[in-house]
C-alpha positions as MATLAB code, in Angstrom:
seq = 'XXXXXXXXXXXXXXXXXXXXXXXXXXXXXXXXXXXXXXXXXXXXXXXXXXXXXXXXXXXXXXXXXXXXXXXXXXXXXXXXXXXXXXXXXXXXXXXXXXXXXXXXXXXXXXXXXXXXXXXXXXXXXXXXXXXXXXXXXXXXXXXXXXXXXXXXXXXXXXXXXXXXXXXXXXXXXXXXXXXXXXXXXXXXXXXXXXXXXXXXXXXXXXXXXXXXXXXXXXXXXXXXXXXXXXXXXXXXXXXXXXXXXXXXXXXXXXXXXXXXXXXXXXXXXXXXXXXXXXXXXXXXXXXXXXXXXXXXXXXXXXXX';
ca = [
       6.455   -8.362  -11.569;
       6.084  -11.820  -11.106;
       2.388  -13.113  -10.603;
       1.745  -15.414   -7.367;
       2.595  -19.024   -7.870;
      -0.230  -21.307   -8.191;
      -0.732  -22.367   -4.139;
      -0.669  -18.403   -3.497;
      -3.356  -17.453   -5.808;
      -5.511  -20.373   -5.000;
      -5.603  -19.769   -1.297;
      -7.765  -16.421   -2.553;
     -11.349  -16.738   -2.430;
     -13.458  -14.898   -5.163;
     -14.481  -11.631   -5.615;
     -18.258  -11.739   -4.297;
     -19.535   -7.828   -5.607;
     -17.736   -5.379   -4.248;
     -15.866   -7.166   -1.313;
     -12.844   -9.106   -1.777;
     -12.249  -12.580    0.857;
      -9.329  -14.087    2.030;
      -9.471  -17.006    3.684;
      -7.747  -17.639    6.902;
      -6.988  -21.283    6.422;
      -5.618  -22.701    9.852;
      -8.652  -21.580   11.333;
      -9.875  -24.654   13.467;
      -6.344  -26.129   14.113;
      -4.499  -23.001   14.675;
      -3.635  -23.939   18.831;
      -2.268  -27.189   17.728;
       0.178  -26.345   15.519;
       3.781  -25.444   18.049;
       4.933  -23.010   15.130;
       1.249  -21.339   15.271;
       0.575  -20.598   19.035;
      -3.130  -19.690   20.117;
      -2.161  -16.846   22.455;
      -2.515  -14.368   19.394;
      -5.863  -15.024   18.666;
      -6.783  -15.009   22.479;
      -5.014  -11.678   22.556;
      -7.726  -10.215   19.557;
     -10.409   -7.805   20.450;
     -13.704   -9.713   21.873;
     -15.910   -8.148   19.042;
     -12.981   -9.935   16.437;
     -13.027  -13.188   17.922;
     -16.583  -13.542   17.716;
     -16.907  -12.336   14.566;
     -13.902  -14.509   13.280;
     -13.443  -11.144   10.542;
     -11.289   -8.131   10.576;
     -12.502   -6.247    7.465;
      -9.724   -4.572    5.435;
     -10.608   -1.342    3.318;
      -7.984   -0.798    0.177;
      -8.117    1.066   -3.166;
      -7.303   -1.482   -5.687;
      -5.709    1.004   -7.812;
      -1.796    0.239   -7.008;
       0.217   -3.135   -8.302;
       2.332   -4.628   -7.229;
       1.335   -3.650   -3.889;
      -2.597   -3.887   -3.966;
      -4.411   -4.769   -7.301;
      -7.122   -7.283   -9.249;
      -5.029   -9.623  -11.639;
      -6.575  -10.396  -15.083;
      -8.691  -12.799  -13.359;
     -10.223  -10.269  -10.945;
      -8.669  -12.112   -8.128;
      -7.113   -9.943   -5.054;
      -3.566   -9.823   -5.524;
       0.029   -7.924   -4.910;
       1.325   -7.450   -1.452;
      -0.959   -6.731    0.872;
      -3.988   -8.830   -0.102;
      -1.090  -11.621    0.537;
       0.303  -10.506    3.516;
      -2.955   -9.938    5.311;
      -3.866  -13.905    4.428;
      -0.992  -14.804    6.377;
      -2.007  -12.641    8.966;
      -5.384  -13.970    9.213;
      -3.902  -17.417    9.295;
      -1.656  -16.834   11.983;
      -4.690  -15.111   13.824;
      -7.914  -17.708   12.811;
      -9.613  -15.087   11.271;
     -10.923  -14.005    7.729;
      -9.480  -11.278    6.453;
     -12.196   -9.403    4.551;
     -11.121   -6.693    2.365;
     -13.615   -4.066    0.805;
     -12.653   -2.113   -2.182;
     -12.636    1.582   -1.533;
     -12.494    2.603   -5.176;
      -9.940    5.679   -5.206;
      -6.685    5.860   -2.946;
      -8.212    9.194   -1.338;
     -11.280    7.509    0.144;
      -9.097    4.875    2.405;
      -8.442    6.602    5.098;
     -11.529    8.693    5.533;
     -13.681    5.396    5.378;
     -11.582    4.015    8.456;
     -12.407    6.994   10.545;
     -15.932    6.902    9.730;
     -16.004    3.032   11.025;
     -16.444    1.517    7.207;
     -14.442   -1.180    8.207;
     -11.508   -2.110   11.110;
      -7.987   -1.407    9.329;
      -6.849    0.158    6.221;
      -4.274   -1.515    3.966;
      -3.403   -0.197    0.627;
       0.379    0.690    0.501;
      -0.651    3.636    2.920;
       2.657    5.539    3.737;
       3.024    6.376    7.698;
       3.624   10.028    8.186;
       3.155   12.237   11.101;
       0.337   14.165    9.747;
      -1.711   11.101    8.831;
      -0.696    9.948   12.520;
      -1.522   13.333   13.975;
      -4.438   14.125   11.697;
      -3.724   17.120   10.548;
      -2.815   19.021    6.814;
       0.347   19.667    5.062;
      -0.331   23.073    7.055;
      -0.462   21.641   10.353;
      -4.496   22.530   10.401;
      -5.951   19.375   12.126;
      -8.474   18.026   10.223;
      -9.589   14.171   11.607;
      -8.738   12.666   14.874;
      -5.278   10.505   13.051;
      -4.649    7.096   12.931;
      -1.934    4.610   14.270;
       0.064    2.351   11.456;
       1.553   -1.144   12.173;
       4.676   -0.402    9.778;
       5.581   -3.269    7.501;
       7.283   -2.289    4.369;
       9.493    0.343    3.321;
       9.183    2.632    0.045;
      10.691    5.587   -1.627;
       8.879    8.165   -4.160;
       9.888    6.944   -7.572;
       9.704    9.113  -10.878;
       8.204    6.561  -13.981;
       8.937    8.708  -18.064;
       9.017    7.893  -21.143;
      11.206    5.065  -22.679;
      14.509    6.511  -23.187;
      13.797    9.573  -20.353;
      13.818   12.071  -23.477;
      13.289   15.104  -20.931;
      16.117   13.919  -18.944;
      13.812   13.803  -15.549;
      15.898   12.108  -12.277;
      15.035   13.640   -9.614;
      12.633   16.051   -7.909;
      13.711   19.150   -9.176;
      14.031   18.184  -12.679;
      10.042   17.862  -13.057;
      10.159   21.704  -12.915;
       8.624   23.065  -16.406;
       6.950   19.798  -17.032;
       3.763   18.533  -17.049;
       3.112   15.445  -14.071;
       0.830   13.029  -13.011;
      -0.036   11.676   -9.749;
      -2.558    9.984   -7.958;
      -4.812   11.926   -5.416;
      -4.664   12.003   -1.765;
      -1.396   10.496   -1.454;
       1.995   11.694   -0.134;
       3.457   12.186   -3.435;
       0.341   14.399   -4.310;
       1.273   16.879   -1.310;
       5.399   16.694   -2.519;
       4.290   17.750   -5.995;
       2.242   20.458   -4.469;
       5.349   21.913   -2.711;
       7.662   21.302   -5.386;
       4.943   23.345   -7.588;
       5.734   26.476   -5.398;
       9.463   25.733   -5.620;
       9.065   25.374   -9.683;
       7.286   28.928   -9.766;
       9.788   30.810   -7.633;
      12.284   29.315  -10.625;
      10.407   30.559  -12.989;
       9.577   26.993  -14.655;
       5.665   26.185  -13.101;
       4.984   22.737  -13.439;
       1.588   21.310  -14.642;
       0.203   18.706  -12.060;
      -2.453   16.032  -13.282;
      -4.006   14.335  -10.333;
      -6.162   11.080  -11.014;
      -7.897    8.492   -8.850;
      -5.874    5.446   -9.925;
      -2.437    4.527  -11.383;
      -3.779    2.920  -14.398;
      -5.143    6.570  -14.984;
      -1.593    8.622  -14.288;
       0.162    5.564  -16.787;
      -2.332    6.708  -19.589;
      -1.763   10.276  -18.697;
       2.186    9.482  -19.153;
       1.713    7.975  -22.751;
      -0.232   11.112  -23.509;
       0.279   14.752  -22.335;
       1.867   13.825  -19.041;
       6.262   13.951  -19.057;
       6.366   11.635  -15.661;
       4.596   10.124  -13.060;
       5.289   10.162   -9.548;
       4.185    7.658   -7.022;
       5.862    4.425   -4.657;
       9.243    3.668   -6.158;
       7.884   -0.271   -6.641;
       4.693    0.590   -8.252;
       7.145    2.364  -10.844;
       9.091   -0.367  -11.046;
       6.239   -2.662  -12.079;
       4.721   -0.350  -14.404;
       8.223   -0.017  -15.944;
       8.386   -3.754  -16.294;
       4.350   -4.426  -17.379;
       3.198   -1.302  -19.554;
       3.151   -2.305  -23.205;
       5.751   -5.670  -22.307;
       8.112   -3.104  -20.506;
       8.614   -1.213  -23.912;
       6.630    2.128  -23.083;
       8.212    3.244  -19.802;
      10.991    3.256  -17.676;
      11.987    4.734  -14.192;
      13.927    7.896  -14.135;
      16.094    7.538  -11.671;
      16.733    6.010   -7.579;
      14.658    5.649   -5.344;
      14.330    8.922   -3.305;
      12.969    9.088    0.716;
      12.200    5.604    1.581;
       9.604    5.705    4.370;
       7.178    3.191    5.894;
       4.111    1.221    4.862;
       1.373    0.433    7.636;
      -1.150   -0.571    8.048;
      -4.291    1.584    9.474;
      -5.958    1.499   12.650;
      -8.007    4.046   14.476;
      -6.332    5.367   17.739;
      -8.999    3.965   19.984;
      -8.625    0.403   18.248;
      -4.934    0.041   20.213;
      -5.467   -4.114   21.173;
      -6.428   -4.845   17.857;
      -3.021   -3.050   16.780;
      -0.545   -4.107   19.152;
      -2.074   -8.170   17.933;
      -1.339   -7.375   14.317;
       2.092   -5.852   15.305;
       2.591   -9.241   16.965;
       1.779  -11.153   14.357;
       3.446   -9.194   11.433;
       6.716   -9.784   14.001;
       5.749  -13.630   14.149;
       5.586  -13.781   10.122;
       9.226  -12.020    9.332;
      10.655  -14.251   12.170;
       9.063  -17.587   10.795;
      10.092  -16.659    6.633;
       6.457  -16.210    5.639;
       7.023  -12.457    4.945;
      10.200  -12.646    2.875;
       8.340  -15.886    0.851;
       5.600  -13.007    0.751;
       8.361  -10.135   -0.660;
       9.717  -12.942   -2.888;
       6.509  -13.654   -4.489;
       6.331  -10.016   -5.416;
       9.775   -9.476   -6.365;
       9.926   -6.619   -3.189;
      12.921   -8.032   -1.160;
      13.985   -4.311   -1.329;
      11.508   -3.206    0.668;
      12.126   -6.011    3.788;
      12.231   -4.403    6.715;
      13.990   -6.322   10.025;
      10.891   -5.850   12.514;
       7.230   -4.254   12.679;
       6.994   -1.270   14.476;
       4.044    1.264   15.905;
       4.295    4.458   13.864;
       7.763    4.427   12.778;
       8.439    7.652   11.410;
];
């Protein structure tokens, strides 16, 4: 995938220890500007305008979509389309590594920080808070939906175990990283593999740097977003090491993560992802990232 042009990576401030800044450049002229209107930032919770912060948790574990480039700068999609949000709004947009994909979501319930965004897919459960058995196990969360993406399968150059879809990991070893949607499809396709008599071998990790290095060793594929595939199909080893195994299956939602009591604060960012497809800044964003296929026409609350 392409890397942010120059003006896009400069307008990202440096890592400083363990939390990531971007700076919401606009800030003190934002009512001026016709094409920037102040009644979004008016519209903010009290506790955000004063602070002039909404802090961001993400597991930077997941490029194109959310990553550190070889300069340890923030970068991919969301990192670049919360900057535009937090221009749009006058606010900084403060993101705090997480470390591993699982811990996002727990560390917005327990009030780490004020939204999630990390390529988090918007399902009922997650919305409802409850477990792939229906058990409910957190209060849920609400998703500003922004981006949609299917499950893709990344093997081998050449696909020499002839995987394409689902059903053809069964009898297979598989990698996947932990606490995500795909981890709970490979779960049920593990009880569909046994009743065929071919179990499959599931490898979870924490990152996808970790389930690519699985793949070059005992691991036969590697299922996660169909775009995070795509990018290791095109990066890993100069694109001569993997390659993806077939379409792009169940294309659902991206949002991003609020807590159900935080509803102002998630109809605003609603508002303003709405503002940034109308006024081109979230297809320049898509562009950037070489993830035009993932444009969706509006924002929505919890689409699914």
């Amino acid at each position: 995938m392409a890397q942010w042009n120059r003006r896009g990576r400069a307008a990202l401030a440096a890592v400083m220890g363990g939390t990531l800044l971007l700076s919401g450049c606009g800030f003190a002229g934002i009512g001026d500007d016709p094409h920037r209107p102040a009644d979004l930032r008016t519209l903010l919770p009290e506790r955000v305008r004063k602070a002039g912060v909404v802090t961001v948790g993400a597991s930077f574990t997941a490029a194109p979509v959310v990553y550190r480039n070889d300069r340890n700068e923030p970068d991919g999609l969301d990192p670049h389309l919360a900057q535009k949000l937090g221009e749009l709004l006058g606010v900084r947009m403060e993101f705090q590594d997480v470390g591993a994909f699982a811990n996002v979501l727990p560390g917005l319930l327990d009030h780490k920080y004020d939204i999630a965004m990390s390529g988090i897919t918007d399902t009922r459960e997650r919305e409802q808070g409850v477990d792939k058995d229906g058990k409910q196990i957190n209060p849920g969360v609400d998703f500003v939906d922004y981006f949609m993406a299917g499950i893709g399968i990344a093997v081998d150059k050449g696909n020499p175990q002839g995987i394409h879809e689902i059903d053809d990991l069964c009898g297979h070893t598989v990698t996947v990283k932990k606490g995500t949607t795909h981890a709970d499809l490979l779960s049920r396709q593990k009880t569909v593999c046994d009743h065929a008599g071919k179990p499959m071998t599931v490898m979870e990790t924490d990152s996808d740097g970790a389930a690519v290095d699985n793949l070059k060793g005992r691991a036969d594929a590697f299922v996660t977003d169909y775009p995070k595939v795509t990018y290791a199909a095109q990066t890993v080893d100069n694109g001569n090491a993997l390659q993806v195994g077939g379409p792009q299956l169940q294309p659902r939602p991206f949002g991003i993560a609020l807590r159900k009591d935080d509803q102002q604060l998630r109809d605003v960012l609603m508002r303003a992802m709405n503002r940034l497809i109308t006024d081109g800044s979230y297809d320049q964003v898509l562009n950037d990232h070489q993830l035009q296929v993932g444009a969706i026409q509006n924002a929505v609350t919890n689409g699914p």
